[in-house]
MARVOKE-169695 format. One record per residue (C-alpha): residue number from 1; residue in three letters; z, y, x. Coordinates in Angstrom, 3 decimals. Layout:
% MARVOKE-169695
@nr = NUM, rest = ALA, up = Z, north = Y, east = X
...
//
This chain:
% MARVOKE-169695
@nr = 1, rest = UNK, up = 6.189, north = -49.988, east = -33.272
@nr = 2, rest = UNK, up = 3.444, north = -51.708, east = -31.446
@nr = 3, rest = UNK, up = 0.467, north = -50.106, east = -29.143
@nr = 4, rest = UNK, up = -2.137, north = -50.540, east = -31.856
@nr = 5, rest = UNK, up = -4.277, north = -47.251, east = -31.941
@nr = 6, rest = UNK, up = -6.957, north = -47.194, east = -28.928
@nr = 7, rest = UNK, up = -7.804, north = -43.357, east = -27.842
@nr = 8, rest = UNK, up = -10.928, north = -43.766, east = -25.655
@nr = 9, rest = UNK, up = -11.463, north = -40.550, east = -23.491
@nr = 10, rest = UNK, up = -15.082, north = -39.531, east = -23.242
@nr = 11, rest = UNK, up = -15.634, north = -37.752, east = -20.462
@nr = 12, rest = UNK, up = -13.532, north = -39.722, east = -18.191
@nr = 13, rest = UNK, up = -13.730, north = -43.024, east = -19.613
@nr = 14, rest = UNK, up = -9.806, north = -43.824, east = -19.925
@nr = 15, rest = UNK, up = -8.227, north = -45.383, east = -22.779
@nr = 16, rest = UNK, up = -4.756, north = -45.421, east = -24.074
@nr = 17, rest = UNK, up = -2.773, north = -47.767, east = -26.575
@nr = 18, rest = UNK, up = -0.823, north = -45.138, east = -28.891
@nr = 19, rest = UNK, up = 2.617, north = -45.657, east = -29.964
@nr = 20, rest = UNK, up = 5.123, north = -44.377, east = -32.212
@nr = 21, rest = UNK, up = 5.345, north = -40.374, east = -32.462
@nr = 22, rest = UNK, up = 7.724, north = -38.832, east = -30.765
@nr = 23, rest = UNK, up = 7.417, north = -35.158, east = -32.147
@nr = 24, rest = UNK, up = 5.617, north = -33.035, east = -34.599
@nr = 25, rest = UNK, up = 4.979, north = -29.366, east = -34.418
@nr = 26, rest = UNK, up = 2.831, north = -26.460, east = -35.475
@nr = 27, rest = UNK, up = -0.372, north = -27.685, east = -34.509
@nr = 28, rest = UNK, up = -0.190, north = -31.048, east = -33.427
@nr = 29, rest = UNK, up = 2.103, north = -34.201, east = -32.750
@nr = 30, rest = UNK, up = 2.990, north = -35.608, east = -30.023
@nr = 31, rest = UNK, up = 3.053, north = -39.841, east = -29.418
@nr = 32, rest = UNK, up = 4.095, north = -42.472, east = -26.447
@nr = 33, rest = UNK, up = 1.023, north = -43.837, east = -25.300
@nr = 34, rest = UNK, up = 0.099, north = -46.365, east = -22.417
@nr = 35, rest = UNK, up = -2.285, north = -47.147, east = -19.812
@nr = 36, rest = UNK, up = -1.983, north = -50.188, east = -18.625
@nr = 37, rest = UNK, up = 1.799, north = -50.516, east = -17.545
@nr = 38, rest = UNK, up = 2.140, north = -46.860, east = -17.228
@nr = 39, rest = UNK, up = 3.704, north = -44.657, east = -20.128
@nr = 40, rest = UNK, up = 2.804, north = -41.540, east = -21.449
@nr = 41, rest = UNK, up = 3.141, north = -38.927, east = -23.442
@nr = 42, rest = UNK, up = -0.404, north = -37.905, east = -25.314
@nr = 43, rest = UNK, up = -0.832, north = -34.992, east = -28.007
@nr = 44, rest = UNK, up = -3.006, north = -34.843, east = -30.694
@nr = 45, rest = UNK, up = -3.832, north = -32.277, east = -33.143
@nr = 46, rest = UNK, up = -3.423, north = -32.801, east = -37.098
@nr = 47, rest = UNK, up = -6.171, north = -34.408, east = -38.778
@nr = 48, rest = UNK, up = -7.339, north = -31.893, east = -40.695
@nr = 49, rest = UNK, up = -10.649, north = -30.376, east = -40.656
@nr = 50, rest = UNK, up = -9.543, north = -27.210, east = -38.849
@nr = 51, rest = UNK, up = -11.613, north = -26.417, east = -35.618
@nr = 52, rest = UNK, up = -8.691, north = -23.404, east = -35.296
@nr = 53, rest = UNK, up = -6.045, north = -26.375, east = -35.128
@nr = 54, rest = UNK, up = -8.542, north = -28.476, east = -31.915
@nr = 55, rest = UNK, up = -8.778, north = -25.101, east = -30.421
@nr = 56, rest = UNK, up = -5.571, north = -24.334, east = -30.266
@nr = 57, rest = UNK, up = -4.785, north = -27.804, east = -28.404
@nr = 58, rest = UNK, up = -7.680, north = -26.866, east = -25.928
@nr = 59, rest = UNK, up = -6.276, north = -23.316, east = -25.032
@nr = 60, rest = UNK, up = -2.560, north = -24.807, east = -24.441
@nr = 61, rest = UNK, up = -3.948, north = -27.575, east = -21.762
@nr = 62, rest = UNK, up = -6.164, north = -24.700, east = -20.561
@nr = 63, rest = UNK, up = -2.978, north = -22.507, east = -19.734
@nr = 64, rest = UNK, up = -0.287, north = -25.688, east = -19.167
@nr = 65, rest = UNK, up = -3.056, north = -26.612, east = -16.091
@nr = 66, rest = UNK, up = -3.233, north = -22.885, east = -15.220
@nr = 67, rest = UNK, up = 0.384, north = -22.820, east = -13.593
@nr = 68, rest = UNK, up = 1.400, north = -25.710, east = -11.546
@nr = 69, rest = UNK, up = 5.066, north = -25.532, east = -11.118
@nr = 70, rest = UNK, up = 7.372, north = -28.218, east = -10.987
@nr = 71, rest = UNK, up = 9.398, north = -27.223, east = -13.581
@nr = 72, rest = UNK, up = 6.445, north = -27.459, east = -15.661
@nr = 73, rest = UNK, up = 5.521, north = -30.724, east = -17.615
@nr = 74, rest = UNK, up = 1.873, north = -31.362, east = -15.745
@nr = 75, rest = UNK, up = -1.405, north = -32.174, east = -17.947
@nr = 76, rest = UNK, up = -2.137, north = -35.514, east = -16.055
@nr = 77, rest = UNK, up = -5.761, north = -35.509, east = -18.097
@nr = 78, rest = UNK, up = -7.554, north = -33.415, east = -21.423
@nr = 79, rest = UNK, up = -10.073, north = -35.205, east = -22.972
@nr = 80, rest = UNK, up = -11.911, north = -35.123, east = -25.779
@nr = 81, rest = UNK, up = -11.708, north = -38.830, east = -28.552
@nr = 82, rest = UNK, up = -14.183, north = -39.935, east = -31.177
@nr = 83, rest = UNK, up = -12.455, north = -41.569, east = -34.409
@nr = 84, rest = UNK, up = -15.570, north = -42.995, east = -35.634
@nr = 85, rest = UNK, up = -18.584, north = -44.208, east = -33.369
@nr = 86, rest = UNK, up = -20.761, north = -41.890, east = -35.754
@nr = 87, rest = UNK, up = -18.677, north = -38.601, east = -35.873
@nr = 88, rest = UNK, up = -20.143, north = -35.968, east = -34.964
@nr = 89, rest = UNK, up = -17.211, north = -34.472, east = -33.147
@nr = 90, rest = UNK, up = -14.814, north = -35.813, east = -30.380
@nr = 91, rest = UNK, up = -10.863, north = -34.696, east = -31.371
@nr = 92, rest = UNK, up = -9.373, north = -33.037, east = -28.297
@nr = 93, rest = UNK, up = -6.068, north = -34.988, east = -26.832
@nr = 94, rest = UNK, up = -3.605, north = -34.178, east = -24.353
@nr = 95, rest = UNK, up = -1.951, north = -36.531, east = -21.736
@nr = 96, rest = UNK, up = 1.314, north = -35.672, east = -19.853
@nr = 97, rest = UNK, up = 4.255, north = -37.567, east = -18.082
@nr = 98, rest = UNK, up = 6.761, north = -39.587, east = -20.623
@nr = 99, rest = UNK, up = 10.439, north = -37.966, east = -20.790
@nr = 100, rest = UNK, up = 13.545, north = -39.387, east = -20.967
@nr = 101, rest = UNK, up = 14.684, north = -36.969, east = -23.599
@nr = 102, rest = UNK, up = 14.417, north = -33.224, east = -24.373
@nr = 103, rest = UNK, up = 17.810, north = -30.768, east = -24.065
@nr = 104, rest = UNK, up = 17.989, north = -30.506, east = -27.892
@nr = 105, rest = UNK, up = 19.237, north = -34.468, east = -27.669
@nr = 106, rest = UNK, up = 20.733, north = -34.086, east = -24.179
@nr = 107, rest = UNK, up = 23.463, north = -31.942, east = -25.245
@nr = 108, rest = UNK, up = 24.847, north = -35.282, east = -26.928
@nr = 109, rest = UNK, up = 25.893, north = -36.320, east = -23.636
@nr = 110, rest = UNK, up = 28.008, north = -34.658, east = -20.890
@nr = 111, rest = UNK, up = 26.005, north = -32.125, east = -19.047
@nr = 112, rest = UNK, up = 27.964, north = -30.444, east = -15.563
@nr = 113, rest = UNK, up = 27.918, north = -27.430, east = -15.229
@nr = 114, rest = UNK, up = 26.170, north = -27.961, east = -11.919
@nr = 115, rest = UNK, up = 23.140, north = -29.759, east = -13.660
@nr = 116, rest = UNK, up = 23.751, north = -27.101, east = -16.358
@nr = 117, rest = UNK, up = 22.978, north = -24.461, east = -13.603
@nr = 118, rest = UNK, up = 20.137, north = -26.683, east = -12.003
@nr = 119, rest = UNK, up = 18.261, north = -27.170, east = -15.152
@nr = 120, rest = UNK, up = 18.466, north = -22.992, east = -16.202
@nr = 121, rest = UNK, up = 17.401, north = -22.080, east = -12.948
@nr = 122, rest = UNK, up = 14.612, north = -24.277, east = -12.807
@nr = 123, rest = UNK, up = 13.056, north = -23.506, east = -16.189
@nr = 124, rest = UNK, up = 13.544, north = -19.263, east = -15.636
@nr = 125, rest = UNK, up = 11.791, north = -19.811, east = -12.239
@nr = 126, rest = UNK, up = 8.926, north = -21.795, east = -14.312
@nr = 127, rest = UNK, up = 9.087, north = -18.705, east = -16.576
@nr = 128, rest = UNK, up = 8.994, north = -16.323, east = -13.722
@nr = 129, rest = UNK, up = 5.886, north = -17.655, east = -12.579
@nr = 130, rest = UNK, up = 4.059, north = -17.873, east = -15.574
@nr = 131, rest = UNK, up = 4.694, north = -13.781, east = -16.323
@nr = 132, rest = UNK, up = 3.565, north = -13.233, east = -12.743
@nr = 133, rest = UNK, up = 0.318, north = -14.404, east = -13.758
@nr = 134, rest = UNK, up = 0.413, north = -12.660, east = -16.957
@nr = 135, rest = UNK, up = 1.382, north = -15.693, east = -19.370
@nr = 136, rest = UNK, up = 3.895, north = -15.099, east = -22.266
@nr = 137, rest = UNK, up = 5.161, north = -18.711, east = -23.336
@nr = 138, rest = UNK, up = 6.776, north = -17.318, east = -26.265
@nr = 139, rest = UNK, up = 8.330, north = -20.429, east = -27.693
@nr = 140, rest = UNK, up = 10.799, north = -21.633, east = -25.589
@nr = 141, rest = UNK, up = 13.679, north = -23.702, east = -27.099
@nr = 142, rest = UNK, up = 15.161, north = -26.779, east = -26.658
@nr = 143, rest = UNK, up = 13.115, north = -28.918, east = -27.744
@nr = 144, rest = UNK, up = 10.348, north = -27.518, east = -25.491
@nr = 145, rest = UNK, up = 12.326, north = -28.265, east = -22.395
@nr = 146, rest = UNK, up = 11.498, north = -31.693, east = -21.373
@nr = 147, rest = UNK, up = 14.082, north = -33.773, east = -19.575
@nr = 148, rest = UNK, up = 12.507, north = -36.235, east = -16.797
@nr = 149, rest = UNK, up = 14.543, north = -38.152, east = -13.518
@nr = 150, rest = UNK, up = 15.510, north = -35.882, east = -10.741
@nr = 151, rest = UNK, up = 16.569, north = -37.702, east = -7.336
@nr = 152, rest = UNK, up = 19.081, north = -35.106, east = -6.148
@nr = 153, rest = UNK, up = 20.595, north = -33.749, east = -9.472
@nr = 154, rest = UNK, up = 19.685, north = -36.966, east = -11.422
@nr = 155, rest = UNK, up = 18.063, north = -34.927, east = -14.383
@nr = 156, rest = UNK, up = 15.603, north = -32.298, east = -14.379
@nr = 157, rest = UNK, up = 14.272, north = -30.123, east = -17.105
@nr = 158, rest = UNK, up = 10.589, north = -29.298, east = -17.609
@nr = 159, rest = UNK, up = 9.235, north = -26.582, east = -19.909
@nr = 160, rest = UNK, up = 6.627, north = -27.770, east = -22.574
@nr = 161, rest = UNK, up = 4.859, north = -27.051, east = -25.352
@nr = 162, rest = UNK, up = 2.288, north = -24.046, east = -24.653
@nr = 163, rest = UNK, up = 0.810, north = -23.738, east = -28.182
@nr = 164, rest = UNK, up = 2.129, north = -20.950, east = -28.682
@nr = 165, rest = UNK, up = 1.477, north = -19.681, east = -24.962
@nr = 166, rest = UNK, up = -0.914, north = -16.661, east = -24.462
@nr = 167, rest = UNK, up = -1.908, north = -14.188, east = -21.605
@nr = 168, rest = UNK, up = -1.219, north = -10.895, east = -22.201
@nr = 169, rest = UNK, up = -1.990, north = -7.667, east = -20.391
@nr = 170, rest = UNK, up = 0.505, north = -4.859, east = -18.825
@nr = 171, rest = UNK, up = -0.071, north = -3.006, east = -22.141
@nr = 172, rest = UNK, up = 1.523, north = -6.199, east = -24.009
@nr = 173, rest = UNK, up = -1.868, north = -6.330, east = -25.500
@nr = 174, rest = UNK, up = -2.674, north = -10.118, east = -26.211
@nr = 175, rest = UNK, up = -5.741, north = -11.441, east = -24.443
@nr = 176, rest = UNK, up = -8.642, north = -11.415, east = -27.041
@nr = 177, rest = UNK, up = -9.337, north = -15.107, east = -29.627
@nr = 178, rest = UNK, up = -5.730, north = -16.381, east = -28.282
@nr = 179, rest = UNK, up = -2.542, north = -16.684, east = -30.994
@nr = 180, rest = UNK, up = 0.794, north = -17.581, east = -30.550
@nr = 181, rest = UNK, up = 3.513, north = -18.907, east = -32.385
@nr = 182, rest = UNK, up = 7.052, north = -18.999, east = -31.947
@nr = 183, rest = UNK, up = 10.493, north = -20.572, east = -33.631
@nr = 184, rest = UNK, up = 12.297, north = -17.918, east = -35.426
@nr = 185, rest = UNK, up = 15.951, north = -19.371, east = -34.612
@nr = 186, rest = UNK, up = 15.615, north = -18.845, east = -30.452
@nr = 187, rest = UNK, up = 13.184, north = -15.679, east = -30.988
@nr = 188, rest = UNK, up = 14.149, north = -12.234, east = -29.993
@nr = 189, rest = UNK, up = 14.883, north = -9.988, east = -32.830
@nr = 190, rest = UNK, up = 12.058, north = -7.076, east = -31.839
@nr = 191, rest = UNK, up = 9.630, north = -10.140, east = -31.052
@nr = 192, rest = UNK, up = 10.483, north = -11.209, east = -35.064
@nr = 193, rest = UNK, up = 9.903, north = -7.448, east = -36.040
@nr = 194, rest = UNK, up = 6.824, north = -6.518, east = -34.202
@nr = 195, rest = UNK, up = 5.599, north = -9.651, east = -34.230
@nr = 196, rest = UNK, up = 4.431, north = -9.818, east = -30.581
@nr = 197, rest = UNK, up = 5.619, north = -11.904, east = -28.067
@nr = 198, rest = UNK, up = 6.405, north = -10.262, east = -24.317
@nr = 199, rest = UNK, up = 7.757, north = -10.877, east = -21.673
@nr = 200, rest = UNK, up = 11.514, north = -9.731, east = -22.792
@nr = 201, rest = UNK, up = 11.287, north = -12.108, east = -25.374
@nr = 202, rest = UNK, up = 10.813, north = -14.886, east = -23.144
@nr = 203, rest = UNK, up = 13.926, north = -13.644, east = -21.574
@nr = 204, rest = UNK, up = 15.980, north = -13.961, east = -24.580
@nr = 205, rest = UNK, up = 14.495, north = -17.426, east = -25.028
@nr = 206, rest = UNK, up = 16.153, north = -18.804, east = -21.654
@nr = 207, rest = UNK, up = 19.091, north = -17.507, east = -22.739
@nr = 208, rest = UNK, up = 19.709, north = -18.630, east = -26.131
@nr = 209, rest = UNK, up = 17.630, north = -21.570, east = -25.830
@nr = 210, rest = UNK, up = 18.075, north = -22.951, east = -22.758
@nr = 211, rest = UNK, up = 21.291, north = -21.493, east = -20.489
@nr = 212, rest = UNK, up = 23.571, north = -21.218, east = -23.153
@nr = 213, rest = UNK, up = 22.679, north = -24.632, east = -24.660
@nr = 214, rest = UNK, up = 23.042, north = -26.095, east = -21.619
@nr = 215, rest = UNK, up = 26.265, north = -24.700, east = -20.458
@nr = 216, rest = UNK, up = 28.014, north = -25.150, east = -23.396
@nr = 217, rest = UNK, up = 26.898, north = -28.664, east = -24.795
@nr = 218, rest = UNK, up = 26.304, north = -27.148, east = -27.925
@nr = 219, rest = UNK, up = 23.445, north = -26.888, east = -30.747
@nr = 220, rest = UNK, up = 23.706, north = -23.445, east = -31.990
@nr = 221, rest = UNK, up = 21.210, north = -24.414, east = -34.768
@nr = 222, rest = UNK, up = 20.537, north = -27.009, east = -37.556
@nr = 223, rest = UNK, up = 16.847, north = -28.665, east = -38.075
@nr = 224, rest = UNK, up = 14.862, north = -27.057, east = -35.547
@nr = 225, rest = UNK, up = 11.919, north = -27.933, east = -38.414
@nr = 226, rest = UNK, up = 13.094, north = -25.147, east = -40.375
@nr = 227, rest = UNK, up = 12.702, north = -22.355, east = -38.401
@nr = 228, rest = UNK, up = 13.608, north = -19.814, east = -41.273
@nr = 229, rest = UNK, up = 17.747, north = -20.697, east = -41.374
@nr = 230, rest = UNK, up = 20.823, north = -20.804, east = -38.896
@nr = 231, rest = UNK, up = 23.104, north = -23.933, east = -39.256
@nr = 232, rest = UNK, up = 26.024, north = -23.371, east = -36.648
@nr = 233, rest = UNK, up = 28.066, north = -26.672, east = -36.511
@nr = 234, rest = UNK, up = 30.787, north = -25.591, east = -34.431
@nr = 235, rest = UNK, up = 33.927, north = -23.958, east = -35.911
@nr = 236, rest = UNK, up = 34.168, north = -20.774, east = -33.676
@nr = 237, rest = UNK, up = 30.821, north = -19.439, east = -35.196
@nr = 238, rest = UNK, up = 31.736, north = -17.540, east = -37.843
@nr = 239, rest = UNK, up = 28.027, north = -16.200, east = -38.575
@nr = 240, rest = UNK, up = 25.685, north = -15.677, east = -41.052
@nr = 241, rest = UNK, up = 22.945, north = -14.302, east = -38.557
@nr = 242, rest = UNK, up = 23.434, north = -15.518, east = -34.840
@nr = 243, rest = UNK, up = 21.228, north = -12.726, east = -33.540
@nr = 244, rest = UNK, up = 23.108, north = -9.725, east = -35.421
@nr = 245, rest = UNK, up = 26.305, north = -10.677, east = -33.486
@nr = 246, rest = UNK, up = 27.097, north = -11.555, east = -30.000
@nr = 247, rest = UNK, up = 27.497, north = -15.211, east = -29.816
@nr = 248, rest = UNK, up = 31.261, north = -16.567, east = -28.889
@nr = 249, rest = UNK, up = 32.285, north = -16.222, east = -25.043
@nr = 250, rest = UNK, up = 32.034, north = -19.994, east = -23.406
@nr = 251, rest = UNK, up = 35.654, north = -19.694, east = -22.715
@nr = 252, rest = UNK, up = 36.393, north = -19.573, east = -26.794
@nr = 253, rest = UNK, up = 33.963, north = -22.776, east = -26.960
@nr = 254, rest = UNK, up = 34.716, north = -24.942, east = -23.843
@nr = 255, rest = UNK, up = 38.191, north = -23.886, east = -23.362
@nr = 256, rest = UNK, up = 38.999, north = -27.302, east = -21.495
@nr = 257, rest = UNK, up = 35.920, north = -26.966, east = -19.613
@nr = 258, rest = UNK, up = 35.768, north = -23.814, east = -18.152
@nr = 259, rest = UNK, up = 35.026, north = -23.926, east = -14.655
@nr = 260, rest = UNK, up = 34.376, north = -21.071, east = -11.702
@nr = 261, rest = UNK, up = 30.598, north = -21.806, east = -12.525
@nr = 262, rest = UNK, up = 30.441, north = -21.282, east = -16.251
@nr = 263, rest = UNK, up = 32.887, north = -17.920, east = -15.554
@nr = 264, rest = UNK, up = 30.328, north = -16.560, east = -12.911
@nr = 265, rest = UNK, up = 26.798, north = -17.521, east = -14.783
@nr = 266, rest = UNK, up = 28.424, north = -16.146, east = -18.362
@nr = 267, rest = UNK, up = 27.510, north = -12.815, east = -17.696
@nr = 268, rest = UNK, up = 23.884, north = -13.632, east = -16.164
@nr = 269, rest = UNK, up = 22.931, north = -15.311, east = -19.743
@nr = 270, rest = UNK, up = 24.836, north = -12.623, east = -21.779
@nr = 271, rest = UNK, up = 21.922, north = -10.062, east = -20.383
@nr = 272, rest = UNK, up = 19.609, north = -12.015, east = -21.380
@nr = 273, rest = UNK, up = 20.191, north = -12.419, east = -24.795
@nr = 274, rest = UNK, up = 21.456, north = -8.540, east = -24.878
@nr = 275, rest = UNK, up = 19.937, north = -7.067, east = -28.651
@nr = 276, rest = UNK, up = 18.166, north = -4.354, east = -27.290
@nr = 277, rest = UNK, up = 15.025, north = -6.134, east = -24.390
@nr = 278, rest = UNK, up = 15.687, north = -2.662, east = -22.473
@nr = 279, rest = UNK, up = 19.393, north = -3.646, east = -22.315
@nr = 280, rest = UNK, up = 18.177, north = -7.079, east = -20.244
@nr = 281, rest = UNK, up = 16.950, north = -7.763, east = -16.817
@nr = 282, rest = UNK, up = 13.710, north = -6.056, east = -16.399
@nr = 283, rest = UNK, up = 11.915, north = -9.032, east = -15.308
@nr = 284, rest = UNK, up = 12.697, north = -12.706, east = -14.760
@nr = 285, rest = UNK, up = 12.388, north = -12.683, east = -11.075
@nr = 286, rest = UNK, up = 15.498, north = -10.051, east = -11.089
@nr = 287, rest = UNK, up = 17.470, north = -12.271, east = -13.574
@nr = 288, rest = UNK, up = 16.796, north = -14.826, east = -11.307
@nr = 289, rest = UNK, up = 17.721, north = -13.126, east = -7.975
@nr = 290, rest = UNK, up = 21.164, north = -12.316, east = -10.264
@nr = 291, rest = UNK, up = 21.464, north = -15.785, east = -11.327
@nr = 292, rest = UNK, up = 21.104, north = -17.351, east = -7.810
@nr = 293, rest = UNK, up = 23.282, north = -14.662, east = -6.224
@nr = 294, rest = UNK, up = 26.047, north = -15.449, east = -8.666
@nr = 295, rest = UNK, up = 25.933, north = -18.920, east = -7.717
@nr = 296, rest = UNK, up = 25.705, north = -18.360, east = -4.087
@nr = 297, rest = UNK, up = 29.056, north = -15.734, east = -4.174
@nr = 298, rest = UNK, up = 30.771, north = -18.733, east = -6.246
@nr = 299, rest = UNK, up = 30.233, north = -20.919, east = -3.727
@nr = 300, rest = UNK, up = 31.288, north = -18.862, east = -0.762
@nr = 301, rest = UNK, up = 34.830, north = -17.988, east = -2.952
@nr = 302, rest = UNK, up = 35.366, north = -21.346, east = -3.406
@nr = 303, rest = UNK, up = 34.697, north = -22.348, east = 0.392
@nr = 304, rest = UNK, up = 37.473, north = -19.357, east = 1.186
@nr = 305, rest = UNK, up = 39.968, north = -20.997, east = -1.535
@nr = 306, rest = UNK, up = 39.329, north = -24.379, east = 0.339
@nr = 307, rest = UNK, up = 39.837, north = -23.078, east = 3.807
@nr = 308, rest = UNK, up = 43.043, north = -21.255, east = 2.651
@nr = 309, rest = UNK, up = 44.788, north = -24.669, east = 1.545
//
């Protein structure tokens, strides 16, 4: 599909050619766009007379600029767009880096284990930081973890997607004209039940949604679009409900594949996506600390091993 559709930005004047959409959600879609030789990514909201829908847009650049991280995908501009030369109204849009895919496609390659690791510790330190400044992202799947070129461990994943994003106080108590959303599938049963995204639930994300995806290759769930059922495609889950029964050990899914990494971060992810939130880490920066530790004592046994031969 050609560039056809200019979107002029009115406070600061730059314009973009708008391509083919690359992804729909909740509130808006999202479509390539370029600027000259450069491509983009730029998000719009649906075209529908909703000023809930526009403000929604606004408060998710608002809180994506609020943290700069490197494991999160950076606003490079918000702007504001007039369809018409006469309307009355400019439509908000949204301009970040292009990826090269997202993990819910990646997983049809061949992901390491070590880029497995790299990409979960990156995202829960992104996470980390955004509930030390009191932000809940409360959506996080894989299709909201953006994967972009990394010079050391050749991919990188970004988190994305804060629509559903909101700041919440040490009472859990959700800052006031801010909503959230939030896929059933990779939500945290009490999160479903209450209705109330914290950060535990964000916890259980990472794990589901982005650790054990990664380290085992495989989609846990069918069309993310439907957010209401569970298709498991591989043969070793046996499940009507993936959340009222642990999920299968990575040794019963990657049997050939098991490595000293996978066997050391299992029980790091297993926290995470324990049932009860008071059964998991008590905050991200401890799962982390685990998580890095874990990797660190692999590393040391398998320098001893070497030495020894």
């Amino acid at each position: 599909m050609p560039y056809e559709k200019l979107i002029s930005g009115e406070i600061t004047g730059r314009t973009f050619q708008q391509g083919k959409r690359l992804g729909k959600g909740a509130w808006g879609s999202v479509y390539q766009a370029r600027e000259n030789t450069t491509r983009y990514a730029i998000k719009l909201p649906h075209l529908e007379e909703d000023e809930i829908i526009e403000e929604n847009l606004i408060k998710e650049a608002a809180i994506q600029r609020e943290v700069s991280h490197p494991n999160i995908t950076p606003v490079v501009l918000f702007d504001y767009h007039r369809e018409a030369l006469f309307s009355q109204r400019g439509t908000p849009f949204m301009v970040t880096p292009l990826a090269r895919t997202d993990l819910w496609n990646l997983v049809d390659d061949q992901i390491s284990p070590e880029r497995a690791y790299a990409l979960s510790e990156g995202v829960a330190h992104a996470v980390a930081t955004l509930h030390d400044q009191g932000i809940v992202h409360a959506d996080i799947k894989p299709k909201n973890i953006l994967i972009y070129k990394h010079r050391r461990m050749g991919i990188a994943g970004k988190l994305a997607d804060f629509g559903g994003a909101v700041h919440v106080n040490e009472n859990g108590a959700i800052r006031e004209g801010e909503w959230f959303h939030m896929t059933h599938t990779y939500a945290a049963p009490e999160a479903i039940q209450s209705l109330s995204p914290t950060p535990a639930h964000d916890q259980y994300g990472w794990g589901l949604g982005v650790a054990y995806t990664a380290f085992t290759g495989i989609r846990l769930f069918g069309d993310e679009a439907n957010s209401d059922t569970i298709h498991i495609e591989h043969p070793s889950f046996n499940l009507i409900q993936g959340k009222e029964k642990p999920l299968p050990s990575f040794e019963l899914l990657i049997p050939q594949e098991m490595t000293h990494l996978h066997e050391a971060i299992e029980p790091v992810i297993r926290r995470a996506m324990q049932i009860d939130p008071q059964a998991r880490y008590p905050t991200m920066d401890e799962l982390l600390d685990d998580l890095r530790y874990r990797r660190r004592r692999e590393e040391e046994k398998q320098k001893r091993q070497t030495r020894h031969l």
